[in-house]
C-alpha positions in Angstrom: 29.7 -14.5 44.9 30.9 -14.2 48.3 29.2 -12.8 50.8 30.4 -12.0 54.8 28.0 -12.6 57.5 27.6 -10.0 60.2 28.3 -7.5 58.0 26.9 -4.1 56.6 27.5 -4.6 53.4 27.9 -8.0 51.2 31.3 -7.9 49.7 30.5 -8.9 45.9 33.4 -10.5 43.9 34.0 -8.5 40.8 32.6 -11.0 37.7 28.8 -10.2 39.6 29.7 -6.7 40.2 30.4 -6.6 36.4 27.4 -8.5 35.5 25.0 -5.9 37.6 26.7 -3.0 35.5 26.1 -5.0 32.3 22.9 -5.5 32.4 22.2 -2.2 34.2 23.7 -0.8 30.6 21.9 -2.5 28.6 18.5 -1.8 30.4 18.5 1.8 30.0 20.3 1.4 26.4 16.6 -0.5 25.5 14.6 2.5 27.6 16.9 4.8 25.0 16.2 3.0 22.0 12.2 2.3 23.2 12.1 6.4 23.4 13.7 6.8 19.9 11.2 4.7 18.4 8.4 6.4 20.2 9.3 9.8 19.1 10.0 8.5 16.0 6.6 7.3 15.6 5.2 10.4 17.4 6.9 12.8 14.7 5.5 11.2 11.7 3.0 13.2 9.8 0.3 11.3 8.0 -1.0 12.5 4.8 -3.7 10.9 3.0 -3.0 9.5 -0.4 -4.3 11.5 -3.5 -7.2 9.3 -5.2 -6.4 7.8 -8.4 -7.5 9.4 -11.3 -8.8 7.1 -14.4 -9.6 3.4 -14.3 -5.9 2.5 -15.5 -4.6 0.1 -12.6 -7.7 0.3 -10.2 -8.9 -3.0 -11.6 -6.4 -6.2 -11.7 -7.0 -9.4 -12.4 -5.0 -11.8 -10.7 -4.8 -15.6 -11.3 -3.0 -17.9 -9.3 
């Protein structure tokens, strides 16, 4: 990176300038995805499971 003294502005070679964008992409790419899965979430409707009628599976016997 270069920078100029006595200047307004740093002059930034391009390779950081590039870097900056790239992880400025993929920041709000993960805000995106981090809103999907919110919504996602959000928009899922819960309904409670029917009980099980009979005693055929409610009892198992496992042996390890």
């Amino acid at each position: 990176m270069s920078i100029i003294l006595n200047n307004d502005s740093p002059a930034v070679d391009a390779s950081t300038a590039h870097g900056i964008k790239t992880a400025n992409l993929v920041k709000n790419h993960r805000a995106q995805e981090a809103q999907m899965a919110i919504d996602l979430i959000a928009s899922a409707s819960i309904v409670p499971l029917p009980q099980p009628v009979g005693n055929s599976g409610n009892n198992v016997n496992l042996k390890v």
